[in-house]
VMD Tcl script that builds the backbone (N, CA, C; Angstrom):
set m [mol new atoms 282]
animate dup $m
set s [atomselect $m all]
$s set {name element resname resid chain x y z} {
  {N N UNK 1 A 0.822 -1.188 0.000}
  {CA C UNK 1 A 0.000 0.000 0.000}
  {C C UNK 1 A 0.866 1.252 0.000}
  {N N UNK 2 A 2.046 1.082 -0.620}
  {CA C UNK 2 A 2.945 2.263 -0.013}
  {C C UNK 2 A 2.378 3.419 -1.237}
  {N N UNK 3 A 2.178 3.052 -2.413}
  {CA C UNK 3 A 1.750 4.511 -3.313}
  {C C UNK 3 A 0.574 4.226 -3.264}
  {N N UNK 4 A -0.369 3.655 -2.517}
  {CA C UNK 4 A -2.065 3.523 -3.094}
  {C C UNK 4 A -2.344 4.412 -1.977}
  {N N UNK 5 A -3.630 4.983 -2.075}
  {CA C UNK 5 A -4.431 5.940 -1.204}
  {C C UNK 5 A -5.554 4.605 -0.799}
  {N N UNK 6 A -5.836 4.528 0.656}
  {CA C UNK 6 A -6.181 3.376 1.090}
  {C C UNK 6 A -8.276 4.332 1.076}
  {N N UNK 7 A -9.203 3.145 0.995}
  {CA C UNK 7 A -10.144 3.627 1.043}
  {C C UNK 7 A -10.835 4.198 2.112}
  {N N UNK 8 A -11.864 4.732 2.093}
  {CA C UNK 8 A -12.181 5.652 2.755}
  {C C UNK 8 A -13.944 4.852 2.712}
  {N N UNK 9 A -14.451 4.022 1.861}
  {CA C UNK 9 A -15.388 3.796 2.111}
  {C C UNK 9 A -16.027 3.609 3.367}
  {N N UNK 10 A -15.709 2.482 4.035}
  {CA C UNK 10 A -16.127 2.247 5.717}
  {C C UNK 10 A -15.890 3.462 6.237}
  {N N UNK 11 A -14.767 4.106 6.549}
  {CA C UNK 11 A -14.694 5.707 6.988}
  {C C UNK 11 A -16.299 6.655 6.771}
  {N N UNK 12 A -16.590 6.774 5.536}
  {CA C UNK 12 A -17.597 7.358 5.352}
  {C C UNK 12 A -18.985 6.590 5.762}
  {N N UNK 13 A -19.150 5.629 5.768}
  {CA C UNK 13 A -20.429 4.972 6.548}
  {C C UNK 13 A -20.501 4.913 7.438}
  {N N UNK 14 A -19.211 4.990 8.502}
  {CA C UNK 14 A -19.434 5.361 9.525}
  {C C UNK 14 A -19.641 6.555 10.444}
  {N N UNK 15 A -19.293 7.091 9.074}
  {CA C UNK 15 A -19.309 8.996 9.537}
  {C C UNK 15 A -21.135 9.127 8.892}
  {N N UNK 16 A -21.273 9.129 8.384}
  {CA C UNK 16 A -22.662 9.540 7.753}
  {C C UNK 16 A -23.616 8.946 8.708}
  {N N UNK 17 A -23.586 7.418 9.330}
  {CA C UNK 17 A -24.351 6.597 9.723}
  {C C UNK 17 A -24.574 7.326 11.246}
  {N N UNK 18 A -23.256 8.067 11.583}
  {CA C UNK 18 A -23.010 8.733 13.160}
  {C C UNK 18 A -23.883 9.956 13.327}
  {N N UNK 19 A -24.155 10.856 12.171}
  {CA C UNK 19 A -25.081 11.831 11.867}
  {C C UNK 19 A -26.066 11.866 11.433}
  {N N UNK 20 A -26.103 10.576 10.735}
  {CA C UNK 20 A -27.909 10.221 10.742}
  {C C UNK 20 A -28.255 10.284 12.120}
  {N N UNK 21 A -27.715 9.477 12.617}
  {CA C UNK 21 A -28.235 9.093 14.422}
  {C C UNK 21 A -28.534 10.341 15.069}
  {N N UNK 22 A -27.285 11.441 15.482}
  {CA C UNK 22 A -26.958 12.395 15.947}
  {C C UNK 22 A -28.468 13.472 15.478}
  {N N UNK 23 A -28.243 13.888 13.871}
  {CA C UNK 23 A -29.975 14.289 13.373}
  {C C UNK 23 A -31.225 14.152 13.982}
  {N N UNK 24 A -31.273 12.849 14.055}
  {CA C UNK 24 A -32.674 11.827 14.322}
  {C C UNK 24 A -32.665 12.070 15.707}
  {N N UNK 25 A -31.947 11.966 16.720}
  {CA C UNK 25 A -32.309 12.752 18.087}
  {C C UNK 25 A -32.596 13.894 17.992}
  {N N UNK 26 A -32.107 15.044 16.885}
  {CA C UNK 26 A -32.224 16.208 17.186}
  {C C UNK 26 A -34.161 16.165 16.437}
  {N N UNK 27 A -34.192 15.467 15.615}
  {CA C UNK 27 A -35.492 15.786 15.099}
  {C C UNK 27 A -36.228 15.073 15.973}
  {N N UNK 28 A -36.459 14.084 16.361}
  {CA C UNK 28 A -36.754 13.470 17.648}
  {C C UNK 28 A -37.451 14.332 19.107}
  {N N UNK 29 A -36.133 15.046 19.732}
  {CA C UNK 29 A -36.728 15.752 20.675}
  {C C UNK 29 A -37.335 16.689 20.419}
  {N N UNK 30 A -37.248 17.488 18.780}
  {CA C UNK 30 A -37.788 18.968 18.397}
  {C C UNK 30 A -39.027 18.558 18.403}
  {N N UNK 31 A -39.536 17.472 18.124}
  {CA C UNK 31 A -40.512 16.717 17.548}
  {C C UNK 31 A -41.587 16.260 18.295}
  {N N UNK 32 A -40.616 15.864 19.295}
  {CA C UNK 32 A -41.614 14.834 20.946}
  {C C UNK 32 A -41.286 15.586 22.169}
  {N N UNK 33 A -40.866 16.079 22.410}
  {CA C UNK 33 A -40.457 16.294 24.271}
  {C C UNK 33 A -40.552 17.462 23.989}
  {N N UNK 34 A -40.964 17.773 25.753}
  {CA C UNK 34 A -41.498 18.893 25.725}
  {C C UNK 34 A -40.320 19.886 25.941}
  {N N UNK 35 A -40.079 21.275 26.536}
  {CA C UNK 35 A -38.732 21.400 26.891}
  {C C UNK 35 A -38.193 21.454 28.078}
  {N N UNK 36 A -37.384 20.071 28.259}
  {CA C UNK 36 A -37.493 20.023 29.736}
  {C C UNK 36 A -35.212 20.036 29.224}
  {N N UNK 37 A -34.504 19.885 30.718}
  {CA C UNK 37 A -33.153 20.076 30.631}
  {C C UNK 37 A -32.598 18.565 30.147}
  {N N UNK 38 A -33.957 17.424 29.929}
  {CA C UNK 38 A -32.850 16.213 29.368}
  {C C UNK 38 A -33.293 16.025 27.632}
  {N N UNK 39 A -33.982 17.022 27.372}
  {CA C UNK 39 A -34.673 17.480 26.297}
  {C C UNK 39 A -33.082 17.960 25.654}
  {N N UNK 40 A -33.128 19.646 26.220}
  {CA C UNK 40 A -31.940 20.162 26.139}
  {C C UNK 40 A -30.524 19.857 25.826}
  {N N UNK 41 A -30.346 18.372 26.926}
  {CA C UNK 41 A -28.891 18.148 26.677}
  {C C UNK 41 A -29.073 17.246 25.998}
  {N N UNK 42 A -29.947 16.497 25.497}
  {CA C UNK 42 A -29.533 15.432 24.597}
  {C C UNK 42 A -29.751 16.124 22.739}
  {N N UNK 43 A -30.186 17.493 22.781}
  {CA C UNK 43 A -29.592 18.377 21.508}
  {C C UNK 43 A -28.349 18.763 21.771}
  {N N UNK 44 A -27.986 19.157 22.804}
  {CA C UNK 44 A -26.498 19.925 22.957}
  {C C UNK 44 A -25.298 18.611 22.724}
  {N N UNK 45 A -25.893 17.598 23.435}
  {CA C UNK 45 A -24.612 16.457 22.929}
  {C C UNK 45 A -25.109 15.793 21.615}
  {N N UNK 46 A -26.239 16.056 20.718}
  {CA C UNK 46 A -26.168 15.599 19.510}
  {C C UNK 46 A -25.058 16.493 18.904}
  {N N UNK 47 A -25.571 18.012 18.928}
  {CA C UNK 47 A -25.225 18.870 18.132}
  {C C UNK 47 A -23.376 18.788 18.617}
  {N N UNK 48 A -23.441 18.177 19.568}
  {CA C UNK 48 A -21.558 18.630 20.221}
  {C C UNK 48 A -21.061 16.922 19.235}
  {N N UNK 49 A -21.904 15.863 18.865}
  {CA C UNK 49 A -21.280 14.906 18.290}
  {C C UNK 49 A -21.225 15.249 16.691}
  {N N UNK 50 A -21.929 16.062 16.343}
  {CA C UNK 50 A -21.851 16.596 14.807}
  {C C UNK 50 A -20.399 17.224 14.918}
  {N N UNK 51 A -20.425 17.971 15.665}
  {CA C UNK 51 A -19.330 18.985 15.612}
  {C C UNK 51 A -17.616 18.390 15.191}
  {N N UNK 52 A -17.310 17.208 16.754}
  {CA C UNK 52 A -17.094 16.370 16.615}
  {C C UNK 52 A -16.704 15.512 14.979}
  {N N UNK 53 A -17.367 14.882 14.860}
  {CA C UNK 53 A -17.580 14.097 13.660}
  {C C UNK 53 A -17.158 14.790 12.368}
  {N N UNK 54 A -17.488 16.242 12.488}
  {CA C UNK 54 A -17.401 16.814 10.971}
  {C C UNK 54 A -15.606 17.353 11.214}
  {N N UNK 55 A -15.121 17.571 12.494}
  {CA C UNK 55 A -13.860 18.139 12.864}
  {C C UNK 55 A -12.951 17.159 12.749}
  {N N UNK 56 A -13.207 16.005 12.882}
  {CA C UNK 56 A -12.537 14.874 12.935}
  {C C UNK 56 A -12.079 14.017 11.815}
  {N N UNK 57 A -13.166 13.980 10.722}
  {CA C UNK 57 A -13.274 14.171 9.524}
  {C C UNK 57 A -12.521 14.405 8.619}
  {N N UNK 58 A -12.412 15.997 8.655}
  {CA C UNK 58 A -11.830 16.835 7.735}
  {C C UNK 58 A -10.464 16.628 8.425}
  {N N UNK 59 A -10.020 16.819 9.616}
  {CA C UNK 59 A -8.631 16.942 10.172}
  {C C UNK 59 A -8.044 15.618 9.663}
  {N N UNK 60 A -8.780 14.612 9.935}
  {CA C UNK 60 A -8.139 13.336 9.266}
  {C C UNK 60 A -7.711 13.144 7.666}
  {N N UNK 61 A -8.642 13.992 6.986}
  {CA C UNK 61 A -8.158 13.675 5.877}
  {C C UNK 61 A -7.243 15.123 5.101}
  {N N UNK 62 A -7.389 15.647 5.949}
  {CA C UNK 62 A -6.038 16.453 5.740}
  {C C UNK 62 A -4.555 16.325 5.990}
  {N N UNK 63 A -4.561 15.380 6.903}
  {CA C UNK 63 A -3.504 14.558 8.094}
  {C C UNK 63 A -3.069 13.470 6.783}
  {N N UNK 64 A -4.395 12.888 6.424}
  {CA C UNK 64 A -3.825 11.190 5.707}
  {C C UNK 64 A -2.912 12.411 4.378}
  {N N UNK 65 A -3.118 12.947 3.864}
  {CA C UNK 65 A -3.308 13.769 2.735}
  {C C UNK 65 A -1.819 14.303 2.827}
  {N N UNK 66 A -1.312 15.318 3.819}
  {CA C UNK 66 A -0.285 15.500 4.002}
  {C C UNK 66 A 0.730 14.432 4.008}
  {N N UNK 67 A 0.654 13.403 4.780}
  {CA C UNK 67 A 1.527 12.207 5.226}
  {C C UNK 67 A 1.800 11.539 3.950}
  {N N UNK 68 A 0.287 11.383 3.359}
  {CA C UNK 68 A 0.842 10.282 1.906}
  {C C UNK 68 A 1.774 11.388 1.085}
  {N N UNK 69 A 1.549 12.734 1.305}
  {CA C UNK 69 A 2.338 13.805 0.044}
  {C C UNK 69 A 3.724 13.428 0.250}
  {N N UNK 70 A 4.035 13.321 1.680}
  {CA C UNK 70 A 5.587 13.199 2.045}
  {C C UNK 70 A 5.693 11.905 2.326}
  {N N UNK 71 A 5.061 10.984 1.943}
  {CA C UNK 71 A 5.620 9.844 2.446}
  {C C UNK 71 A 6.930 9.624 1.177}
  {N N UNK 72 A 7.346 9.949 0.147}
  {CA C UNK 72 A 8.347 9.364 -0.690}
  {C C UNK 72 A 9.222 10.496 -0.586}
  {N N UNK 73 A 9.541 11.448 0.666}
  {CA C UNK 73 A 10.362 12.627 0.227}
  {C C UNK 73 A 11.555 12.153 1.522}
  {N N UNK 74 A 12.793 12.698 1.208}
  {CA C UNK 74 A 13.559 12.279 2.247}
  {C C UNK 74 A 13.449 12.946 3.793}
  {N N UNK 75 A 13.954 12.128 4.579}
  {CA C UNK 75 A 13.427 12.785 5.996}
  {C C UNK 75 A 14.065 13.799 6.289}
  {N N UNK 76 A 13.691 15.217 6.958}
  {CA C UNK 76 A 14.988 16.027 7.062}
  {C C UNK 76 A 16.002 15.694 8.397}
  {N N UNK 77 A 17.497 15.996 7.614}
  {CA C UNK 77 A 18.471 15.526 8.233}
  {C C UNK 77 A 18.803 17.003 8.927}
  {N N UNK 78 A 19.090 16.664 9.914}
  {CA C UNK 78 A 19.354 18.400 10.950}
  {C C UNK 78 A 21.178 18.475 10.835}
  {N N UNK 79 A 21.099 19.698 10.840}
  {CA C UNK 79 A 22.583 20.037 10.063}
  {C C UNK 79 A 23.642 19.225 10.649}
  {N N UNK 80 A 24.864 19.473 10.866}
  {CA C UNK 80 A 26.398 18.720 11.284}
  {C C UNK 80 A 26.713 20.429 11.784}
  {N N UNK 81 A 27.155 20.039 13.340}
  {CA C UNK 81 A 27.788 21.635 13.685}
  {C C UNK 81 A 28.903 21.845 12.994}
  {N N UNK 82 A 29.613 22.614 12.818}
  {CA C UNK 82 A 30.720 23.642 12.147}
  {C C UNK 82 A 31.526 24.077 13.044}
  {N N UNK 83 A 32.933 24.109 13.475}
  {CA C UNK 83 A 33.656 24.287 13.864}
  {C C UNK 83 A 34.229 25.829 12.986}
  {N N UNK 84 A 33.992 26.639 14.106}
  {CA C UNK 84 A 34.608 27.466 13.700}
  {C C UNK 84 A 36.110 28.031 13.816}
  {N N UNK 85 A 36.860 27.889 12.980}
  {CA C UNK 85 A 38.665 28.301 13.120}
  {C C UNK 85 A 38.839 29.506 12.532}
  {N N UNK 86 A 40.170 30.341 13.011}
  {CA C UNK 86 A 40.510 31.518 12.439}
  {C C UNK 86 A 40.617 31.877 11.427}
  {N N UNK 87 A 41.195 30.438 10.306}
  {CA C UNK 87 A 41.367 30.952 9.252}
  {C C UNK 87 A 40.108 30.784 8.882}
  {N N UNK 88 A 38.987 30.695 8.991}
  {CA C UNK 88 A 37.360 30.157 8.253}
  {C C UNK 88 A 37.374 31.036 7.208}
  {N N UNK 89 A 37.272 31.130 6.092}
  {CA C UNK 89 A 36.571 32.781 5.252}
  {C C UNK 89 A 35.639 32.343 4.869}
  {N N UNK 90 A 34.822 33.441 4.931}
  {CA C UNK 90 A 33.224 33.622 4.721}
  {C C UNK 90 A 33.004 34.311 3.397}
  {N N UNK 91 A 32.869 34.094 2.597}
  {CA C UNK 91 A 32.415 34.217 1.891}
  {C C UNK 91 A 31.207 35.699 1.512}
  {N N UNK 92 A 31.212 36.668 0.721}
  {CA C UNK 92 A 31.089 38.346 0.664}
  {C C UNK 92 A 30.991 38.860 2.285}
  {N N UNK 93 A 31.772 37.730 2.932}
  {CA C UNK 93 A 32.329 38.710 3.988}
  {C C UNK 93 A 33.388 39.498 4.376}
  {N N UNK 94 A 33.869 40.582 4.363}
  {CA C UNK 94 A 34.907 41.057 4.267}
  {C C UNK 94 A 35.452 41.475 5.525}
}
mol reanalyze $m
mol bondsrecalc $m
mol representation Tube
mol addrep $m
């Protein structure tokens, strides 16, 4: 799998299938209950699992996206210190 982009199908059924759910409570309580505070929080933690879900989402496939770009580039190597001596010349340094 090293040059293939791996699928995303299951990814997305499980993301879609999580916001159907998440929805369907929210239409649910708009729908049936009256407004009481378990009314309330069970929109606030639908709406906080959308949030969730859609953040998680996108960050992931920006993440896979980046990683596969660099996966064939070399790793960076951090410099070798330099010893500096008297005679060093620098170059348009005068």
């Amino acid at each position: 799998m090293a040059g293939q982009k791996p699928s995303w199908k299951l990814r997305r059924r499980a993301v879609f299938g999580s916001l159907l759910f998440a929805g369907a409570i929210i239409v649910y309580v708009l729908a049936r209950w009256d407004d009481t505070s378990l009314a309330q929080t069970a929109v606030l933690g639908a709406f906080g699992l959308i949030g969730a879900i859609v953040a998680s989402y996108i960050g992931g496939a920006v993440y896979e996206d980046t990683r596969l770009k660099n996966l064939g580039e070399m790793p960076i190597i951090p410099p070798t210190q330099v010893s500096e001596s008297p005679d060093t010349e620098y170059i348009g340094m005068e």
